[in-house]
C-alpha positions as CSV (number, residue, x, y, z in Angstrom):
1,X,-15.9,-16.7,-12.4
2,X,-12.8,-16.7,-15.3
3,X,-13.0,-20.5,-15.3
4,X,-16.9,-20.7,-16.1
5,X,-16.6,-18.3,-18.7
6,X,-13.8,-19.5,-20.6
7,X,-15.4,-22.9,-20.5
8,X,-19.1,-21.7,-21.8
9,X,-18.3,-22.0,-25.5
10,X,-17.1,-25.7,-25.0
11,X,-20.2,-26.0,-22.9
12,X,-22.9,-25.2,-24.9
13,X,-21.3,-27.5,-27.7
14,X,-21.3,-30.2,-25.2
15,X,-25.1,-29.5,-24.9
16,X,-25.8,-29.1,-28.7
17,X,-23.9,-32.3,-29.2
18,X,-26.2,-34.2,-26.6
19,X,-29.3,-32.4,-27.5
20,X,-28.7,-33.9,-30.8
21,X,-28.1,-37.0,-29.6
22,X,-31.0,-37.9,-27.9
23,X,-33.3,-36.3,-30.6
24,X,-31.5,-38.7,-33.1
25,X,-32.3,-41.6,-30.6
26,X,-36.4,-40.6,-30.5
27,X,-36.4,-40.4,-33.9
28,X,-35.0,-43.8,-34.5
29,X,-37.0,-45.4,-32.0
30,X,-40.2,-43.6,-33.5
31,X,-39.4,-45.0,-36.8
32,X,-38.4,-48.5,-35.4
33,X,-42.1,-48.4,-33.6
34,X,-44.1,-47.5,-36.3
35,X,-42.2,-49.2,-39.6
36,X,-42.1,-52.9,-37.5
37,X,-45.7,-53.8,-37.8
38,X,-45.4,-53.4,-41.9
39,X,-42.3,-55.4,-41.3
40,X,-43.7,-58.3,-39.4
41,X,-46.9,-58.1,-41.9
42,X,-44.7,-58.3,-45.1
43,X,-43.0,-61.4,-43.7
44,X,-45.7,-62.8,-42.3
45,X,-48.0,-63.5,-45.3
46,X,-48.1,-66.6,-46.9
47,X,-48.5,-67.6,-50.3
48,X,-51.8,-69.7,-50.5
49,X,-52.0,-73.1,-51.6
50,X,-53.7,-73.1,-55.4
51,X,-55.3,-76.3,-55.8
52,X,-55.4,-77.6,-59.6
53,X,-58.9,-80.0,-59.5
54,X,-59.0,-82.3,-62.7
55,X,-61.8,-84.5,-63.5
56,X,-59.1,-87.5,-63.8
57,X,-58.2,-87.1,-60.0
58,X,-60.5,-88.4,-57.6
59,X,-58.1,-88.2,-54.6
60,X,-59.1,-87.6,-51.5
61,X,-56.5,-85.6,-48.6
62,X,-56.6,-87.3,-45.4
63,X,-56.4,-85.1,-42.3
64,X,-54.5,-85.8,-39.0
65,X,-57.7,-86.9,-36.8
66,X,-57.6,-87.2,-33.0
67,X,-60.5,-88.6,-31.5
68,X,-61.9,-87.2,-28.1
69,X,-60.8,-90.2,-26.2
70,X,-57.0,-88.9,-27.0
71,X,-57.9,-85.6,-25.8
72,X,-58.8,-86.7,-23.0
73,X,-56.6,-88.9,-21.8
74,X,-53.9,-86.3,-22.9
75,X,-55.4,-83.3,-20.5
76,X,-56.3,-86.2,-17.9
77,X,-52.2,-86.8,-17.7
78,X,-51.6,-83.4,-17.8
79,X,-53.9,-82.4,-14.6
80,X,-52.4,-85.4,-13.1
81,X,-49.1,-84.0,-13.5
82,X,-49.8,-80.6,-12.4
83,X,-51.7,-81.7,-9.3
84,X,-48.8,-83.7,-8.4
85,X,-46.4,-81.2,-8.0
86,X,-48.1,-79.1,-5.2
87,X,-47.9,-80.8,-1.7
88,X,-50.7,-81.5,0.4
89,X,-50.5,-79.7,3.7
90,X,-52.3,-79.3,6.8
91,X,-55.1,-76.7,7.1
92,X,-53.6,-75.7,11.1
93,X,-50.6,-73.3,10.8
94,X,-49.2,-72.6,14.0
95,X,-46.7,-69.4,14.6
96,X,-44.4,-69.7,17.8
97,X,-42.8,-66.6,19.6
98,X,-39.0,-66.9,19.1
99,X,-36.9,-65.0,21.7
100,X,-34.3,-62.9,20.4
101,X,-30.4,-63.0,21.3
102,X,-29.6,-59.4,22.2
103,X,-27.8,-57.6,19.3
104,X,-26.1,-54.0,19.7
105,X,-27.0,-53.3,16.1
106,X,-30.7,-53.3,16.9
107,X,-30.0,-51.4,19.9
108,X,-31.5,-48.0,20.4
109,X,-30.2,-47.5,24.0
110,X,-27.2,-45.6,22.6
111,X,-29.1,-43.3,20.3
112,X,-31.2,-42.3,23.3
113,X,-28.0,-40.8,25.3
114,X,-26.6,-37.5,24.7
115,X,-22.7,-37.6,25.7
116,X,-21.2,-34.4,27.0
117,X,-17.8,-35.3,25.6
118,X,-15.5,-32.3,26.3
């Protein structure tokens, strides 16, 4: 009993020390958790666009345009693709009895026995 008391003081700043330790950790991970949404929102706005109109300009934006045919011969190459990649295999799946080698490791035989060594 000497050796666990002259150890206690050491101890229970071993436990202070780790207490603190982990509290510190929470806290950080608390602050991470709620302080990263305002982070990802900061970064993620965008300035808008501010679009000067003059009477002078009579320009007109094209857009990217992609007609339906394109769409569909897009997703028609796609479902193409995926179907390709499973095999096609019969609907009759047939299981076959295998016999087993014998193995001691499987072997309960020598569980079973009770050996009077003496």
């Amino acid at each position: 009993m000497m050796f666990l008391n002259a150890n206690m003081e050491e101890g229970f700043v071993i436990l202070l020390v780790g207490m603190f330790i982990v509290f510190l950790a929470l806290l950080v991970l608390f602050l991470l958790f709620t302080l990263m949404p305002k982070v990802y929102e900061a970064f993620d706005k965008k300035p808008k666009k501010q679009v000067q109109t003059t009477a002078d300009s009579t320009t007109e934006t094209t857009e990217s345009y992609t007609s339906g045919e394109q769409i569909a011969a897009v997703s028609t190459a796609v479902y193409l693709f995926l179907e390709e990649a499973h095999d096609q295999e019969n609907a009759i799946v047939t299981i076959n009895s295998v016999a087993k080698n014998y193995s001691p490791w499987s072997s309960k035989i020598y569980v079973t026995h009770r050996f009077n060594n003496k």
